[in-house]
N, CA, C and O atoms as a Tinker XYZ file with bonds, in Angstrom:
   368  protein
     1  N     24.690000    3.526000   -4.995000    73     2
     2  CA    23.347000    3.280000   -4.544000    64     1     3
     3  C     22.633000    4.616000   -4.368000    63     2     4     5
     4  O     23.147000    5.646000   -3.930000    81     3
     5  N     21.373000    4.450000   -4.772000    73     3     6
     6  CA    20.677000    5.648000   -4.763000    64     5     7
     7  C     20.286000    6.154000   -3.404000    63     6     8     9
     8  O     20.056000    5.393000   -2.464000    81     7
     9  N     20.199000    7.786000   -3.312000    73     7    10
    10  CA    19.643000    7.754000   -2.017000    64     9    11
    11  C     18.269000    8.045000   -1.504000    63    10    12    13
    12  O     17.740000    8.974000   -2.114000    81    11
    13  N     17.703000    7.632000   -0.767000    73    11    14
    14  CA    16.164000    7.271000   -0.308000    64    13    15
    15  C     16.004000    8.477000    0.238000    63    14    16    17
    16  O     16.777000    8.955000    1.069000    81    15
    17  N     14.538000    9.276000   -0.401000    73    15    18
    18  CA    13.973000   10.578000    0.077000    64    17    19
    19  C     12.623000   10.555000    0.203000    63    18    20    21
    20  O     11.699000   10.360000   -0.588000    81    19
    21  N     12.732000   10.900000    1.859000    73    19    22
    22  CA    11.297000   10.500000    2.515000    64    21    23
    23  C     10.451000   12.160000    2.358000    63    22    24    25
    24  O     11.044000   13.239000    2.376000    81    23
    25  N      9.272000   12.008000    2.240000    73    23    26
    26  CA     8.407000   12.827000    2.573000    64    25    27
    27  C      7.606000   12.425000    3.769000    63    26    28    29
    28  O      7.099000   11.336000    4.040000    81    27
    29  N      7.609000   13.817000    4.570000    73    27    30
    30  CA     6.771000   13.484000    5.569000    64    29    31
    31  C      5.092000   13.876000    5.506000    63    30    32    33
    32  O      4.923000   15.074000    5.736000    81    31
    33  N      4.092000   13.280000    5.300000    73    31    34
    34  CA     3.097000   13.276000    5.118000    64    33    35
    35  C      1.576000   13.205000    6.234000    63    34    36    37
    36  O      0.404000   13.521000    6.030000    81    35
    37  N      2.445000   12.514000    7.697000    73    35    38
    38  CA     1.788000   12.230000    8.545000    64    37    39
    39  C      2.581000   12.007000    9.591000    63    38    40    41
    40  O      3.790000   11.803000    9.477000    81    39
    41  N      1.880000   12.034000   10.815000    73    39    42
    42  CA     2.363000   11.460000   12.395000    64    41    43
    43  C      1.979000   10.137000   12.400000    63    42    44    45
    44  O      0.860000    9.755000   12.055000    81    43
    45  N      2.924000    9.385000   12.803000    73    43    46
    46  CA     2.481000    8.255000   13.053000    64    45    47
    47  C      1.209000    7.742000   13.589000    63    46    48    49
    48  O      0.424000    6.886000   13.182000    81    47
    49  N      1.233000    8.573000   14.701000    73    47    50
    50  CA     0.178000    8.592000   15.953000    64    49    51
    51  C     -1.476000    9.117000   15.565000    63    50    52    53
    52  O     -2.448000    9.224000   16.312000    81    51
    53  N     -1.304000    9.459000   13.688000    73    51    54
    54  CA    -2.785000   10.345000   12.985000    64    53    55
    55  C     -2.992000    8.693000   12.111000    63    54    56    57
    56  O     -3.884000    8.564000   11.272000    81    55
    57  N     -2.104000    7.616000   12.439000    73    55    58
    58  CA    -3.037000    6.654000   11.631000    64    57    59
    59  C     -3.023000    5.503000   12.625000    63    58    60    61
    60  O     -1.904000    5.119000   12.966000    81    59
    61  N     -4.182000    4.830000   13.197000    73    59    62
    62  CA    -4.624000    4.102000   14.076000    64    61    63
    63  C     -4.192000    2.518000   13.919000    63    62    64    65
    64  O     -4.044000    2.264000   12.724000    81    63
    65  N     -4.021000    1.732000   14.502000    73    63    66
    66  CA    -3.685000    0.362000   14.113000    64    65    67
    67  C     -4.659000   -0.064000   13.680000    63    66    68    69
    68  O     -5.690000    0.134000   14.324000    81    67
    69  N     -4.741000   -1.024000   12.067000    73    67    70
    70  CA    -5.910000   -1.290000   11.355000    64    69    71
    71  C     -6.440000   -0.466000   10.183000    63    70    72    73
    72  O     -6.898000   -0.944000    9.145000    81    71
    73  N     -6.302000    1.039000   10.522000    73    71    74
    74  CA    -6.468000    2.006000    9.272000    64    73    75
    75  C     -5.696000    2.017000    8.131000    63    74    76    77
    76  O     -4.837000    1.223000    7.749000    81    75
    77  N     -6.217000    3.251000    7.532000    73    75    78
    78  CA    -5.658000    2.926000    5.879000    64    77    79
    79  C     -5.471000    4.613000    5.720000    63    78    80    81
    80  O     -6.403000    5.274000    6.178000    81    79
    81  N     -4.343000    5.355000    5.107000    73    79    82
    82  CA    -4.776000    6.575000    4.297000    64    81    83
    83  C     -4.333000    6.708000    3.199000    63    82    84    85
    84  O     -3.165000    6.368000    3.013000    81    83
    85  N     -5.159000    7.278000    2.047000    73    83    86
    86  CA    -4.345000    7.730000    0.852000    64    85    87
    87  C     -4.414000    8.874000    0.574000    63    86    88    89
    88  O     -5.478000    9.492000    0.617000    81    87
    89  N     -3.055000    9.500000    0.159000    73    87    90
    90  CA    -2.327000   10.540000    0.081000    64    89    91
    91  C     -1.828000   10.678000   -1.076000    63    90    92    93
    92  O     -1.775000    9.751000   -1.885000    81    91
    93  N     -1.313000   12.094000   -1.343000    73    91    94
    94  CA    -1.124000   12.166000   -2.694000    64    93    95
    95  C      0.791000   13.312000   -2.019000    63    94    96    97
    96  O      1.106000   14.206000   -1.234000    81    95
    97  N      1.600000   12.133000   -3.323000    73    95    98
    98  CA     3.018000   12.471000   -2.699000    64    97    99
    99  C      3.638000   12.618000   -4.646000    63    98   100   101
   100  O      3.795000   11.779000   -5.534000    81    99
   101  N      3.817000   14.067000   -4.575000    73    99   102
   102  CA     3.954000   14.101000   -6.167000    64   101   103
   103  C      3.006000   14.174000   -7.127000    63   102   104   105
   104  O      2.186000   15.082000   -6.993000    81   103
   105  N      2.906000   13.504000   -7.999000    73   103   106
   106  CA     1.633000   12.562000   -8.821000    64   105   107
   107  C      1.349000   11.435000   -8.305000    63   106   108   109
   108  O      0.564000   10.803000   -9.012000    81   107
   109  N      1.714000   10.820000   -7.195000    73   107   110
   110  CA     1.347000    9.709000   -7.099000    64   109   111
   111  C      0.916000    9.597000   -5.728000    63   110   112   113
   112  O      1.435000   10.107000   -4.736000    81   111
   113  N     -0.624000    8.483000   -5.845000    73   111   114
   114  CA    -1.355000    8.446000   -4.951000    64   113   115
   115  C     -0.507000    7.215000   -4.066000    63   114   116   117
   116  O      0.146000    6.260000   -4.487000    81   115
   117  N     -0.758000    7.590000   -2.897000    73   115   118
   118  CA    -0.307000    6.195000   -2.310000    64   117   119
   119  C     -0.877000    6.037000   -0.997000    63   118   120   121
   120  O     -0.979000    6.930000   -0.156000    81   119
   121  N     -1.286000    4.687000   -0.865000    73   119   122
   122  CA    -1.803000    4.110000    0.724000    64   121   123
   123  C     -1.052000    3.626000    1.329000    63   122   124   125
   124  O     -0.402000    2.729000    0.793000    81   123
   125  N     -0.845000    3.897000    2.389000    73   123   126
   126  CA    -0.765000    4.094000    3.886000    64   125   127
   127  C     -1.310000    2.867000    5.048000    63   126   128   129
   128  O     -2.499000    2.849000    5.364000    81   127
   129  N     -0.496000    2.031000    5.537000    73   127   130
   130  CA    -1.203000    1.084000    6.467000    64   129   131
   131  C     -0.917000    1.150000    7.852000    63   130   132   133
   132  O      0.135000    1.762000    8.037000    81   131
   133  N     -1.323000    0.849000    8.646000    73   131   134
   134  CA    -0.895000    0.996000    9.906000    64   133   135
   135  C     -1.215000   -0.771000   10.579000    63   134   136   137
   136  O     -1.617000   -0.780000   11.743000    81   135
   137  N     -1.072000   -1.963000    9.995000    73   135   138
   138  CA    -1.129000   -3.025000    9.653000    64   137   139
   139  C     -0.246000   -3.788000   11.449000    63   138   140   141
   140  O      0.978000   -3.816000   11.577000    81   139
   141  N     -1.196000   -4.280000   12.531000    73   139   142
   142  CA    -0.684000   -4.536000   13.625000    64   141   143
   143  C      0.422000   -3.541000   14.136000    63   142   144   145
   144  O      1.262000   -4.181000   14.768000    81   143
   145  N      0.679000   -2.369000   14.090000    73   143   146
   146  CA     1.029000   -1.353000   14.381000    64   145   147
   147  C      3.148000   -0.989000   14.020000    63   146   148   149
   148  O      4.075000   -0.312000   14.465000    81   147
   149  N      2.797000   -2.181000   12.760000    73   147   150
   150  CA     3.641000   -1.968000   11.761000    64   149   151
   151  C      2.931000   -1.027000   10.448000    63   150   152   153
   152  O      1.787000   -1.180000   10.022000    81   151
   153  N      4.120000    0.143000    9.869000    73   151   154
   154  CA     3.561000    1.130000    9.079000    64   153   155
   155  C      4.283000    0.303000    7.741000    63   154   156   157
   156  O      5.328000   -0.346000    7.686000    81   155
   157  N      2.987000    0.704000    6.426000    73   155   158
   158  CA     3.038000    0.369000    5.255000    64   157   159
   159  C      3.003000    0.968000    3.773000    63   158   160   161
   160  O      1.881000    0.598000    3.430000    81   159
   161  N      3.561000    1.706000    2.610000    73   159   162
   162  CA     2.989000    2.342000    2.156000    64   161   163
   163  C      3.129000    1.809000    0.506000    63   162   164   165
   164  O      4.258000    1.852000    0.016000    81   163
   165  N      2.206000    1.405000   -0.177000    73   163   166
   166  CA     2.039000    0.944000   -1.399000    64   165   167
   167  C      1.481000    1.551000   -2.350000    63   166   168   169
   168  O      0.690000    2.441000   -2.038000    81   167
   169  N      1.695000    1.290000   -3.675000    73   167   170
   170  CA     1.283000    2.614000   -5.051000    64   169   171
   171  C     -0.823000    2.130000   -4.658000    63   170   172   173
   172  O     -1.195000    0.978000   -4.436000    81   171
   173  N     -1.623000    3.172000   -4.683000    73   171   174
   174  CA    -3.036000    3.210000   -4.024000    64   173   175
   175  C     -3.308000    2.771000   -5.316000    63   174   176   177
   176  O     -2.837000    1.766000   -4.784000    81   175
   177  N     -3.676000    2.399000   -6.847000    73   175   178
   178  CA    -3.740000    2.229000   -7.584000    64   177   179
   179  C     -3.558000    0.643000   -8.537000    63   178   180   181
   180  O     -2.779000    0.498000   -9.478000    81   179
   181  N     -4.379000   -0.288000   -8.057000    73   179   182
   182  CA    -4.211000   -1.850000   -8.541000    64   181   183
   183  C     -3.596000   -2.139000   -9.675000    63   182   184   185
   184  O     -4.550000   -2.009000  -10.442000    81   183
   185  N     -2.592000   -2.473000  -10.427000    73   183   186
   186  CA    -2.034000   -2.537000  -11.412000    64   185   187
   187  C     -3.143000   -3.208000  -12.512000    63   186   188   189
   188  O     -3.205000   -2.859000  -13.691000    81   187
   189  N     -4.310000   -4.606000  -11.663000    73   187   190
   190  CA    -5.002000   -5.416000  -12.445000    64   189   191
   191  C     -6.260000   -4.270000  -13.091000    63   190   192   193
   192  O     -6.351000   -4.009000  -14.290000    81   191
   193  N     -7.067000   -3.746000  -12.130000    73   191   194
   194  CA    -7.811000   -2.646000  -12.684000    64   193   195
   195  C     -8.142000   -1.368000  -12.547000    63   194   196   197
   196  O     -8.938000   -0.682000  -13.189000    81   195
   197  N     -7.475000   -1.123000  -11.678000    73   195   198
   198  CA    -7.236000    0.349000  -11.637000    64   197   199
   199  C     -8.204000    0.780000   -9.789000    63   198   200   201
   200  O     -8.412000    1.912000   -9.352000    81   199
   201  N     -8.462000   -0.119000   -9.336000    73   199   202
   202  CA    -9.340000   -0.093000   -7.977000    64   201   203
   203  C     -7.946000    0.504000   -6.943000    63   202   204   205
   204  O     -6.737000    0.284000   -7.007000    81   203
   205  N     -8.689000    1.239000   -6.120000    73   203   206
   206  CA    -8.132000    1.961000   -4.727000    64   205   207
   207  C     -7.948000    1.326000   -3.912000    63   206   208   209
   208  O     -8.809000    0.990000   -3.099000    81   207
   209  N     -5.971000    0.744000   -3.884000    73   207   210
   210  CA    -5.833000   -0.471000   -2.867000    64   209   211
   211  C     -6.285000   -0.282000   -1.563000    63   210   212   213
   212  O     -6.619000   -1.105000   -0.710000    81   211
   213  N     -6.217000    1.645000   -1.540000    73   211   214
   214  CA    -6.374000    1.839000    0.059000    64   213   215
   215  C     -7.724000    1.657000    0.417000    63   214   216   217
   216  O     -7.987000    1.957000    1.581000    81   215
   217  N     -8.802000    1.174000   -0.401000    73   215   218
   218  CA    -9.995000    0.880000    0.167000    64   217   219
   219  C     -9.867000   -0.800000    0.500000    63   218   220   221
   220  O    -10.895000   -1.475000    0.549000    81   219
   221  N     -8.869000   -1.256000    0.665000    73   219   222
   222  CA    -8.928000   -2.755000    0.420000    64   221   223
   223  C     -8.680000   -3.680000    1.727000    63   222   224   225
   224  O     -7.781000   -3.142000    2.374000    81   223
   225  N     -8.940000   -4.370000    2.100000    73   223   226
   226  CA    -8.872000   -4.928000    3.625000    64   225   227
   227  C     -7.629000   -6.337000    3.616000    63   226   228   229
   228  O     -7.347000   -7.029000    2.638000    81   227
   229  N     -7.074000   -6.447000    4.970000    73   227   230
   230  CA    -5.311000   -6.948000    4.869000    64   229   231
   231  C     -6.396000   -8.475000    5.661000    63   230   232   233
   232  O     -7.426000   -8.414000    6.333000    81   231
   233  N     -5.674000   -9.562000    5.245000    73   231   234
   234  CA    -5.350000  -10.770000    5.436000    64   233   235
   235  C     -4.726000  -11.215000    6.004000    63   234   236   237
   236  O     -4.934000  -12.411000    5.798000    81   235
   237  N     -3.468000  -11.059000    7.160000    73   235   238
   238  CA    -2.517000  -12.263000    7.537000    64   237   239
   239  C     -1.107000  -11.227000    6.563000    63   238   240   241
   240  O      0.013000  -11.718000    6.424000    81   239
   241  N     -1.428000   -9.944000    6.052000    73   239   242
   242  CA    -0.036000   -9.002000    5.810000    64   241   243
   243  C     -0.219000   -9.429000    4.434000    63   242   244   245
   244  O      0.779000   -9.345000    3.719000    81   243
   245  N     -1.460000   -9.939000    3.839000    73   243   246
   246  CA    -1.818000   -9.761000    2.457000    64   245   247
   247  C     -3.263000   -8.356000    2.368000    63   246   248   249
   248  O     -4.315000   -8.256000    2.999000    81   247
   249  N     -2.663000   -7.518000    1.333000    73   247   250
   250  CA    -3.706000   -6.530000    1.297000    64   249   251
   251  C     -5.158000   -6.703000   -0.362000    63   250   252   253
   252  O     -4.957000   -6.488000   -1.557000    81   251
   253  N     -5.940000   -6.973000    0.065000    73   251   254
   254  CA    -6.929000   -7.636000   -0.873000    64   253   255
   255  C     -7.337000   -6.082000   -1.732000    63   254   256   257
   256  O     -7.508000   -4.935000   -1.319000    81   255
   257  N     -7.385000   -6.687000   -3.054000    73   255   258
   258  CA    -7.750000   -5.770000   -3.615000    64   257   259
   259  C     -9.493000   -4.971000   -3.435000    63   258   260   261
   260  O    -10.186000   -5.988000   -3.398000    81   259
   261  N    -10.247000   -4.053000   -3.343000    73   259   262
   262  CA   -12.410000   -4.102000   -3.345000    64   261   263
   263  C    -12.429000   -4.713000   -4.299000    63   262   264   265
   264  O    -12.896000   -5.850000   -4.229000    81   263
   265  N    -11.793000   -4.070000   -5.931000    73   263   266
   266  CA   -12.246000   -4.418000   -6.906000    64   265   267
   267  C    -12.955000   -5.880000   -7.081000    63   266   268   269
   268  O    -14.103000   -6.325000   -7.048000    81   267
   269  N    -11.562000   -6.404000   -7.298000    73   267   270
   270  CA   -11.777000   -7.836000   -7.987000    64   269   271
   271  C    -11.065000   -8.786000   -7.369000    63   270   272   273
   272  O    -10.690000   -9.825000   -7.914000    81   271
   273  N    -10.728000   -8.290000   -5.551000    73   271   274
   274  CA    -9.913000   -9.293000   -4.860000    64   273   275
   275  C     -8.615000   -9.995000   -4.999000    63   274   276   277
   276  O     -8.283000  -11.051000   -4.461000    81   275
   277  N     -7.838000   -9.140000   -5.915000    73   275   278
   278  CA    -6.866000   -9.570000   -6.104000    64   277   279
   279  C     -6.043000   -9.636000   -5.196000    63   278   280   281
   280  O     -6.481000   -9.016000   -4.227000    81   279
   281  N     -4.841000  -10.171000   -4.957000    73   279   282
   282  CA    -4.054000   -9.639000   -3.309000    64   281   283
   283  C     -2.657000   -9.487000   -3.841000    63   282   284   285
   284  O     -2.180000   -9.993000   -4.856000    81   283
   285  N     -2.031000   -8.604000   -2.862000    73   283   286
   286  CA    -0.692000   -8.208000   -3.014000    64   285   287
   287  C     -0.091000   -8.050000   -1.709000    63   286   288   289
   288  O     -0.741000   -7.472000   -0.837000    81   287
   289  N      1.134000   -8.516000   -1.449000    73   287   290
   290  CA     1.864000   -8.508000    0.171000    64   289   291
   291  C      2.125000   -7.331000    0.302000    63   290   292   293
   292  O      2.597000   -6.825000   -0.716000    81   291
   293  N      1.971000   -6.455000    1.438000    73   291   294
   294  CA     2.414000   -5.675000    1.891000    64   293   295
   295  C      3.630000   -5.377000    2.045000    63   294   296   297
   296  O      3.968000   -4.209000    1.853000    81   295
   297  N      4.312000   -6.073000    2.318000    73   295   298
   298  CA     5.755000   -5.946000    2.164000    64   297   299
   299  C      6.615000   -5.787000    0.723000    63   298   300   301
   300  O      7.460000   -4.943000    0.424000    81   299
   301  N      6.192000   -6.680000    0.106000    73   299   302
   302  CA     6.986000   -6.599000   -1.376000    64   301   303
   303  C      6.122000   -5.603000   -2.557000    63   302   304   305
   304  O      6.602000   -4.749000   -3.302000    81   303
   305  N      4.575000   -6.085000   -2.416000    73   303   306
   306  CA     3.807000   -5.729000   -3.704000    64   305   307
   307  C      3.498000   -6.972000   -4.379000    63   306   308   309
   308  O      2.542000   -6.986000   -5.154000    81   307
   309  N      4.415000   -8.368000   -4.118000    73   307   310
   310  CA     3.804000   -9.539000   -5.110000    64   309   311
   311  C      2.720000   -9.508000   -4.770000    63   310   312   313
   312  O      2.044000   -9.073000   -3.837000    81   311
   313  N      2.532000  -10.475000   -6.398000    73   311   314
   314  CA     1.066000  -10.873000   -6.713000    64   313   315
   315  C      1.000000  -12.607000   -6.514000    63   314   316   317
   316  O      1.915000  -13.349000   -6.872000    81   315
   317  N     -0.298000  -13.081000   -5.858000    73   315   318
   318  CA     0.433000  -14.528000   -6.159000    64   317   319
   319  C     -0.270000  -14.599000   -7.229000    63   318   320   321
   320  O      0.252000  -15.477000   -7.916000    81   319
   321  N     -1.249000  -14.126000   -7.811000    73   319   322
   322  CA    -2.204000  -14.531000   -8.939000    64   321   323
   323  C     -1.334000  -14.352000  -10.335000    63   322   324   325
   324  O     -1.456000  -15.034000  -11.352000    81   323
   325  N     -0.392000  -13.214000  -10.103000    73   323   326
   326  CA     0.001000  -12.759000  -11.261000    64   325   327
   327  C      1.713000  -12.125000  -10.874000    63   326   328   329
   328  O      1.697000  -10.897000  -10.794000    81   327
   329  N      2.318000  -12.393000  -10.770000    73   327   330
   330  CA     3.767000  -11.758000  -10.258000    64   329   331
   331  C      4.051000  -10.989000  -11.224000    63   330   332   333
   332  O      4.949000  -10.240000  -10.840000    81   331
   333  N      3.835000  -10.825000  -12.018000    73   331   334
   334  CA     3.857000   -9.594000  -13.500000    64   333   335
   335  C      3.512000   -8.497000  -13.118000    63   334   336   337
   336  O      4.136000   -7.439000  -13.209000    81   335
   337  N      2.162000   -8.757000  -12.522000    73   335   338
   338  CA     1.223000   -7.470000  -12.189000    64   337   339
   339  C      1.565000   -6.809000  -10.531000    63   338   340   341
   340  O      0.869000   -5.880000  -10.122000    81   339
   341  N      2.295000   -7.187000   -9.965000    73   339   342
   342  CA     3.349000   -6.571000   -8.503000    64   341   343
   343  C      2.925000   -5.181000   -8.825000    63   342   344   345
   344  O      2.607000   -4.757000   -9.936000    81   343
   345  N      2.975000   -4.389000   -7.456000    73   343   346
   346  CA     2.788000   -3.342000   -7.007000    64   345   347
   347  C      3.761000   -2.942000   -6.650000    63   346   348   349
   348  O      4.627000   -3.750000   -6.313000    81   347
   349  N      3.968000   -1.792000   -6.593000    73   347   350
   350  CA     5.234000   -0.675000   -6.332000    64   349   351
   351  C      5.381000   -0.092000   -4.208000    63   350   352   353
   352  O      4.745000    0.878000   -3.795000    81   351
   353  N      6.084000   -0.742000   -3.496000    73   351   354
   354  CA     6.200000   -0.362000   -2.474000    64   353   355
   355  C      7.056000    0.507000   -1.956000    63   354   356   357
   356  O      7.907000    0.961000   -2.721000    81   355
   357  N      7.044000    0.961000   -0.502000    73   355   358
   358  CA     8.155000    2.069000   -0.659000    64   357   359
   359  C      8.164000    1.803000    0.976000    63   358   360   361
   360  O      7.412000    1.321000    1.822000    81   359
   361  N      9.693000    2.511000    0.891000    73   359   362
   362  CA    10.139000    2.815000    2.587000    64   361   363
   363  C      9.185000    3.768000    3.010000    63   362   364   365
   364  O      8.460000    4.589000    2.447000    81   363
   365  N      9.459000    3.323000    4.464000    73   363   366
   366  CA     8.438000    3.997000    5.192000    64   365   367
   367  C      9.167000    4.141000    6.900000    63   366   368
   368  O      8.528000    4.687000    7.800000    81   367
């Protein structure tokens, strides 16, 4: 099993319950949730069109896409619209 390598990017305590940040870890952008004061971090980049998930507002621990409203769980990345099109999540 592979082993999991965290970057530290932030204090917990620099993202507010409800906020969002995106950060750039590598090449890759990624948002940041602070989602009922459980932490979240998903690829910032919509697989459907390319919209900034981290501008996107959470549902019930579904995160809606601005673009075109697509949604993806916070937890996994499914899609219910499209399970093909899943998002890339990560430990946190």
């Amino acid at each position: 099993m592979a082993k999991v390598k965290y970057t530290k990017v932030m204090k917990c305590d620099d993202l507010e319950i409800g906020k969002s940040a995106i950060i750039a870890v590598g090449d890759k952008e990624i948002a940041l949730f602070n989602y009922k004061g459980e932490y979240y971090a998903i690829d910032n980049i919509c697989p459907h069109r390319g919209s900034p998930l981290g501008e996107g507002r959470i549902e019930e621990g579904i995160l809606i896409c601005p673009g075109h409203e697509w949604r993806f769980e916070l937890k996994s990345g499914w899609c219910p619209q499209n399970p093909e099109l899943s998002t890339e999540v990560y430990p946190i």
